[in-house]
Structure formats: structure tokens, C-alpha cells
C-alpha positions as semicolon CSV with decimal commas, in nm:
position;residue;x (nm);y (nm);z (nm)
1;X;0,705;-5,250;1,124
2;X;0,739;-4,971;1,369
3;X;0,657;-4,698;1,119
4;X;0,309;-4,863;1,059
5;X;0,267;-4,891;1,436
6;X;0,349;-4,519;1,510
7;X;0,152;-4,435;1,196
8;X;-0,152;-4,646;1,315
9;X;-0,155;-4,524;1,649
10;X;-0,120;-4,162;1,540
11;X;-0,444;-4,195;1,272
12;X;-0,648;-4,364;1,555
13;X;-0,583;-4,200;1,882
14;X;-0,531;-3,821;1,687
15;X;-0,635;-3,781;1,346
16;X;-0,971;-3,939;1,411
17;X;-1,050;-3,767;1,709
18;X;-0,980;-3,461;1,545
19;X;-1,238;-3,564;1,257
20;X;-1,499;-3,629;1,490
21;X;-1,526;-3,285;1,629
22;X;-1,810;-3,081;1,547
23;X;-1,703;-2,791;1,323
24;X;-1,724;-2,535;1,536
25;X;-1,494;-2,695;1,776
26;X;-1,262;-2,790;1,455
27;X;-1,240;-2,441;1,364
28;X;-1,153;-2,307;1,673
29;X;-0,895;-2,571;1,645
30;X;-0,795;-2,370;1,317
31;X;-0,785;-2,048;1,434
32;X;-0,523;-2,217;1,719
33;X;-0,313;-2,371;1,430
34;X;-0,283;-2,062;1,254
35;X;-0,170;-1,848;1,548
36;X;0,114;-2,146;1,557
37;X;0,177;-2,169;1,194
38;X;0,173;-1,791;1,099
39;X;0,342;-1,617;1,389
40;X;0,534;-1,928;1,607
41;X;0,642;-2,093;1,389
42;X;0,612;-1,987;1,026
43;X;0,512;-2,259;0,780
44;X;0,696;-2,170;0,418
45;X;0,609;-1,773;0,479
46;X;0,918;-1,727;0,243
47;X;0,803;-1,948;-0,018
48;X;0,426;-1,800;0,010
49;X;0,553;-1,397;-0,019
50;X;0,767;-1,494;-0,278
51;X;0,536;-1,628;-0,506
52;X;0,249;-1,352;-0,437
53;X;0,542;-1,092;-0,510
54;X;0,606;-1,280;-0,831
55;X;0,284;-1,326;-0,920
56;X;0,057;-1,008;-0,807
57;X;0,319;-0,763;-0,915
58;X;0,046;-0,449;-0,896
59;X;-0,034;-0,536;-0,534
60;X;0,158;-0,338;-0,246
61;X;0,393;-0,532;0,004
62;X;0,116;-0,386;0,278
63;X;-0,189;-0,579;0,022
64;X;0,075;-0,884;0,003
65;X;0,073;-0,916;0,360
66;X;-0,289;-0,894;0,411
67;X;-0,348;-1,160;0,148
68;X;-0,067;-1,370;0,319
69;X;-0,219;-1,353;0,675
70;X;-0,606;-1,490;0,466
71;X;-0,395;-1,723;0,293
72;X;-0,268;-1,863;0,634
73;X;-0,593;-1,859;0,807
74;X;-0,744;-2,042;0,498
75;X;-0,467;-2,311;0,460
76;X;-0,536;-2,413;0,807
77;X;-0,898;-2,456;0,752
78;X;-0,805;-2,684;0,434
79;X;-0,601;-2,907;0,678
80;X;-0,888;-2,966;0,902
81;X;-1,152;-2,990;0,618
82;X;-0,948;-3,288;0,494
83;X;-0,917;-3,443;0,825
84;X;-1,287;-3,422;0,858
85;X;-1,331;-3,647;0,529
86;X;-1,260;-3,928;0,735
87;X;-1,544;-3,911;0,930
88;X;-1,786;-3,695;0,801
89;X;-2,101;-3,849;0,684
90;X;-2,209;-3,752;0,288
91;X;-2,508;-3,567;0,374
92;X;-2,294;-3,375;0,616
93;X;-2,009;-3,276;0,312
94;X;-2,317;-3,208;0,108
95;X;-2,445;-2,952;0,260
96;X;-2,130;-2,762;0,244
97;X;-2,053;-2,799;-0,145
98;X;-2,348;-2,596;-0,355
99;X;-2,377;-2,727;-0,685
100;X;-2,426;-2,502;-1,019
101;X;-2,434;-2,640;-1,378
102;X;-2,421;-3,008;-1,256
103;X;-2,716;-3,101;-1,517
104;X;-2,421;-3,053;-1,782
105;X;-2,263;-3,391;-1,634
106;X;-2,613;-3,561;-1,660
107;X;-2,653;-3,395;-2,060
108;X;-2,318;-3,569;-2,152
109;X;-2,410;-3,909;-1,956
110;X;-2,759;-3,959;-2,132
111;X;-2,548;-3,873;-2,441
112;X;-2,319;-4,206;-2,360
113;X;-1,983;-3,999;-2,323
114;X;-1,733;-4,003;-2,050
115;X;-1,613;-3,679;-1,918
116;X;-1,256;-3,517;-1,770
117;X;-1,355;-3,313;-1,486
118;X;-1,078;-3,067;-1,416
119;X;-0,971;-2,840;-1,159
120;X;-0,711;-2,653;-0,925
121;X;-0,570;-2,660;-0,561
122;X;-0,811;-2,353;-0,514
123;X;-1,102;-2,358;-0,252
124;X;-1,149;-2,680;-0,138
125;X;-1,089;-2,897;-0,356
126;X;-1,141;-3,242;-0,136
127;X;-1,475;-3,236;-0,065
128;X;-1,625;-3,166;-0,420
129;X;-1,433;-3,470;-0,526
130;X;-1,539;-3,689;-0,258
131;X;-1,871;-3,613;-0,331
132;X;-1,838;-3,643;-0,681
133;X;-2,054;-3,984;-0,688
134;X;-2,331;-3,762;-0,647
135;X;-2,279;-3,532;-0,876
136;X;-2,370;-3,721;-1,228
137;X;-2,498;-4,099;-1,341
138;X;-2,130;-4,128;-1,406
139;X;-1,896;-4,363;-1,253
140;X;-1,650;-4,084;-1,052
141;X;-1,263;-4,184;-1,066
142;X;-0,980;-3,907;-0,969
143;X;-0,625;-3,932;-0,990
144;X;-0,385;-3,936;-0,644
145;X;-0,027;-3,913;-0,599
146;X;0,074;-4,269;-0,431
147;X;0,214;-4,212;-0,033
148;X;0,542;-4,336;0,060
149;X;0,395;-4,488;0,370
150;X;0,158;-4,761;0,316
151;X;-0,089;-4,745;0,561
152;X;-0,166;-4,365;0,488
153;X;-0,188;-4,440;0,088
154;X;-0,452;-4,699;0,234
155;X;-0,643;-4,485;0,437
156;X;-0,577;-4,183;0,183
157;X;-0,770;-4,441;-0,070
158;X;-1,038;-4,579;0,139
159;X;-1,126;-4,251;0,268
160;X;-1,113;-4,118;-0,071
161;X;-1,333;-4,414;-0,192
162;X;-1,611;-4,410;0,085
163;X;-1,873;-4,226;-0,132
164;X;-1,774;-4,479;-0,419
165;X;-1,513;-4,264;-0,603
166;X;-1,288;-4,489;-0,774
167;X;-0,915;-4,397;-0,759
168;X;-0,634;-4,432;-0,957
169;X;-0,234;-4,377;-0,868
170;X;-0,013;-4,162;-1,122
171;X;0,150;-4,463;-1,276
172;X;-0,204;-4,599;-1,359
173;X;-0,392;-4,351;-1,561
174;X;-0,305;-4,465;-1,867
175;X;-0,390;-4,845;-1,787
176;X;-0,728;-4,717;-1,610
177;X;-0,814;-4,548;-1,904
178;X;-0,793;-4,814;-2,126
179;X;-0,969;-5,034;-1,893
180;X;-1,299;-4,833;-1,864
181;X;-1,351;-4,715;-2,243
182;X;-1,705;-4,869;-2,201
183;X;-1,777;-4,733;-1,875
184;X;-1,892;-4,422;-1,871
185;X;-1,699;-4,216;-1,614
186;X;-1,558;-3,904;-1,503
187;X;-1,169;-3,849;-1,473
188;X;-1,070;-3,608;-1,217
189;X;-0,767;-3,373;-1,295
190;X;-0,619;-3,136;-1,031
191;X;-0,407;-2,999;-1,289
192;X;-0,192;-2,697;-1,161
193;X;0,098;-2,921;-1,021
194;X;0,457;-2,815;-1,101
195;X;0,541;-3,152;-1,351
196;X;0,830;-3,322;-1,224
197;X;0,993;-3,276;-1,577
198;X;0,904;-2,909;-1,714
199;X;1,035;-3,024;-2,047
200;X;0,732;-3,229;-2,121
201;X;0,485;-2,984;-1,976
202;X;0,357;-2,684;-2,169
203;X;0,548;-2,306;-2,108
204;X;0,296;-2,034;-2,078
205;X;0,316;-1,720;-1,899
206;X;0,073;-1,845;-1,555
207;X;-0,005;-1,568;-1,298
208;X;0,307;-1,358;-1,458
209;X;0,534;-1,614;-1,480
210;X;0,664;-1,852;-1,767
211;X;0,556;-2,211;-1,611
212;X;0,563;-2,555;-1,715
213;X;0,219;-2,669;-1,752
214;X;0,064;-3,047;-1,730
215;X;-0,044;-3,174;-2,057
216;X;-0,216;-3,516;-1,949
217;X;-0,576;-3,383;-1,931
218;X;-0,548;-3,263;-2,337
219;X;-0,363;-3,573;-2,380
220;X;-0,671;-3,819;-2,272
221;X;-0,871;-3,572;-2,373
222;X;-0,792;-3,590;-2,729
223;X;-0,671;-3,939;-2,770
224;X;-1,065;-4,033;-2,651
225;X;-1,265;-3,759;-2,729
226;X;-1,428;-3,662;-2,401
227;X;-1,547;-3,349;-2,347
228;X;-1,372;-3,099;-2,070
229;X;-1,548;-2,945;-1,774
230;X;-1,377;-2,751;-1,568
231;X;-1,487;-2,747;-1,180
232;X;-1,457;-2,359;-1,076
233;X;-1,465;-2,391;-0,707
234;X;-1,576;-2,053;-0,471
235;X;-1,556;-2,026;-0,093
236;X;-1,894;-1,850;-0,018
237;X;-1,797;-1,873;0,350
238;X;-1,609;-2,056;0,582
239;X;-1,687;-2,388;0,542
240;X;-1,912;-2,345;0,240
241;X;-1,788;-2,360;-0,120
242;X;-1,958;-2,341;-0,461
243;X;-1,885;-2,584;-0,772
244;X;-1,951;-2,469;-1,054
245;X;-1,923;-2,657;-1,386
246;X;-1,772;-2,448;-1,698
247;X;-1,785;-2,664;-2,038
248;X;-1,369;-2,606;-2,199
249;X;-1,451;-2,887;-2,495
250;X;-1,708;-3,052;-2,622
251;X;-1,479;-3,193;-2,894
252;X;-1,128;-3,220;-2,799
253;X;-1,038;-3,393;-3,124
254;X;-1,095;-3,094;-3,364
255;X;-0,904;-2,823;-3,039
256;X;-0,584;-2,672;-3,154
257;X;-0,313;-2,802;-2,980
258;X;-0,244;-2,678;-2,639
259;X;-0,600;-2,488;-2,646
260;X;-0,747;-2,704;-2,374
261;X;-0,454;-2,708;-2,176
262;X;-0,440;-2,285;-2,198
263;X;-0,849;-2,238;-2,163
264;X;-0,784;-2,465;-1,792
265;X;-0,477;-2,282;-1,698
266;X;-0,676;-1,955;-1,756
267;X;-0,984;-2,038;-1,563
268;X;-0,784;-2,112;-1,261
269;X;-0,582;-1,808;-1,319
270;X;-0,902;-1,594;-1,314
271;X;-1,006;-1,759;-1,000
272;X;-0,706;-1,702;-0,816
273;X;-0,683;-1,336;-0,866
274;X;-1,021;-1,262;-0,818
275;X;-0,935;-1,403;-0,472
276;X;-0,587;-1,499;-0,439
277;X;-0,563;-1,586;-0,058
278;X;-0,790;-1,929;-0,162
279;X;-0,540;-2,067;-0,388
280;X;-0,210;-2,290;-0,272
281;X;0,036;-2,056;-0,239
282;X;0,250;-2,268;-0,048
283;X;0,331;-2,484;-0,323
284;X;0,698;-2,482;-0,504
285;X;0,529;-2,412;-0,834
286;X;0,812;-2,243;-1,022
287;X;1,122;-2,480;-0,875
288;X;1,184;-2,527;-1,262
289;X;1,279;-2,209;-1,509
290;X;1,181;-2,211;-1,849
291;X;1,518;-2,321;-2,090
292;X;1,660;-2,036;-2,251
């Protein structure tokens, strides 16, 4: 009972006042975190220059460090740009998530065909899924990882839900799907998670290291025959991201097996080092090693 009164008190009297500041005050706000975070008290820094060493190999420890600091300064944008999704108004998210290729939602919806819309922890990656509603005729659902603490898994779901995304928990994905074969709809995938058992992921070498991949978007994929899009998210500037919607499948039923899985996995991969310091580096991605 207590931990839902702290946890009330601290959504209402902090996290929402921090949502209803105008950006440029939120930023500033940022740029204050990140002096905290990078140099006060370092957040992970370990974890984050390990993985960039493991994973940008032709990059300098004096390039490491530069894309550590961007990293850093980005991350704590991402933390208030999700805090601001529980206020923020649509048209105000909108304007700060360009569109590209979105007609190719609207193709496959006059065609009668669901879709699995997938994508990484790259960008921003909130606010094109809250705003997903508007993106296609298609009834938007996305996939979230259940909170420990009940009133933040019901705010985490009602704030996720306030543009009328529906939303489904881990355990539920394969009873949702089932559900909705005649709705049509598209499944969000964030799908460069570290699986909590490697030995039913997919091994491929991922930003130079072997790593257990997901395999539940090919799995729906296939077992229903939607088509794959894959959401390549940009940050044009701070603030300001592009989506833009890359066709993997039109006909996951006749894909090799693991194609879909690799052709997502690459995509993200190509994002990241084009810019790396947009990505999650401070992730545990390779806790698991691949079995001898």
C-alpha cells in the first residue's frame, strides 16, 4: 500500500510537472541531467565503452569517447521525451515525427492485410509508436514488457494508449494475435532486446559480435502471412526524428528461414553505425555468449 502511495505521489507532484514543461525548459533540464549522469555520477559508462569497444572496433578510444559523451547527451533527451508523452497533446508529438513511405501502410490496408511494424531502441522510438494511430487505417497495437509495480504498468498503458494504440504484455502476444485475425492491425516489434533465453533466439554476428537474436516477429510473421515493414527511425535534430517505412516481406510464408529475422537485424545495424551515439548503448545486450 505504501509503494503505490510513494509511487502516486512521485508521478503527480514530479513526473507530471516535468511533462508539462515547454521543451525548451525540458531540455535545459537535459543538458542538467547529463552534466549529473556523465561526469557526477556516471550512469553504466562501463557498460556503454565496453560495448562501443566491442562493437566499433575501427574507431579510436579518442572517437569512442566522443561518441560516448553524444550518446550521454542523447540518452538524457530520450528520458525526458518519454516523460513528455504523458502530457503532450498529438498534434504537439506530430510535429516532431516526419513521416516517409507511410502510404505503404495504407497500400497493404486497402489490400485487407495486417502488418508487423518493426523496429529498434534507436532514435526515439516512443513517440513514433504513440502516434502510430495516425499513421495507417490500421488498428495500431505494440508489445510492452509488464512493470513490477502496478500503478506504473497502468500509467505506462494508459499513456501508451491515449492516441488509441492498443497494447499487449509479453505473455499475451500470442493470445492477441489469435484474437484479432479479422482485424486488420499493425503489431509493433522493438526487436533488438537481449532474449532472456539465447538458446531460442537466433546467433548472428550483430555489430561484430555473435548475439542471440529474437525470433517472434518471423514467427507471427510466417505463421499469418503479414507482410514486414521495418520503421527506420533518424534524429534530424534535437527533438525532431524521421520514420521511415522500409518493406522486409511482402510474403513471409515463401522467406527462407531466419531471412526476415537477418534483413531486421541488418537494417538496425546500418542505422546504428551510420550514427552510433542514437542507439541504446546502455543496454546489457551481450550478458549471454554464444555455446561453444
Amino acid at each position: 500500500m505504501m509503494t503505490q502511495l510513494f509511487s502516486a505521489l512521485f508521478f503527480y507532484l514530479f513526473l507530471i510537472p516535468v511533462s508539462l514543461l515547454p521543451f525548451p525548459v525540458m531540455y535545459a533540464l537535459s543538458d542538467f541531467t547529463f552534466l549529473i549522469i556523465y561526469y557526477v555520477f556516471p550512469y553504466r559508462k562501463k557498460v556503454v565503452m565496453k560495448n562501443l569497444r566491442n562493437s566499433l572496433p575501427d574507431k579510436t578510444e579518442a572517437e569512442l569517447k566522443i561518441i560516448c559523451r553524444n550518446f550521454y547527451k542523447h540518452f538524457c533527451d530520450i528520458i525526458f521525451e518519454s516523460l513528455k508523452t504523458f502530457t503532450a497533446s498529438s498534434e504537439a508529438l506530430l510535429k516532431r515525427v516526419e513521416l516517409k513511405n507511410v502510404a505503404l501502410l495504407e497500400e497493404y490496408y486497402k489490400k485487407g492485410k495486417s502488418l508487423i511494424l518493426v523496429t529498434g531502441h534507436y532514435g526515439n522510438w516512443e513517440w513514433p509508436a504513440m502516434t502510430l494511430p495516425y499513421h495507417s487505417s490500421h488498428t495500431g497495437t505494440g508489445i510492452y514488457q509488464k512493470l513490477s509495480n502496478p500503478f506504473f504498468d497502468k500509467k505506462l498503458r494508459s499513456t501508451r494508449a491515449r492516441f488509441g494504440m492498443k497494447l499487449m504484455s509479453t505473455k499475451e502476444v500470442a493470445t492477441f494475435f489469435e484474437e484479432h485475425t479479422n482485424t486488420l492491425c499493425t503489431y509493433g516489434f522493438i526487436n533488438d532486446q537481449s532474449p532472456s533465453d539465447p538458446k531460442k533466439g537466433h546467433w548472428m554476428k550483430f555489430l561484430n559480435q555473435d548475439t542471440s537474436t529474437f525470433l517472434g516477429v518471423e514467427k507471427y510473421a510466417v505463421k499469418y502471412n503479414y507482410p514486414v515493414i521495418y520503421g527506420v527511425i533518424k534524429k534530424i535534430k534535437r527533438g525532431h526524428y524521421l520514420l521511415d517505412y522500409r518493406l522486409v516481406s511482402d510474403n513471409p510464408a515463401t522467406a527462407r528461414p531466419f531471412e526476415i529475422t537477418e534483413t531486421c537485424t541488418r537494417i538496425n545495424e546500418a542505422s546504428i553505425l551510420a550514427d552510433p551515439q542514437y542507439w541504446l548503448w546502455t543496454h546489457k545486450r551481450w550478458k549471454h555468449k554464444k555455446p561453444s
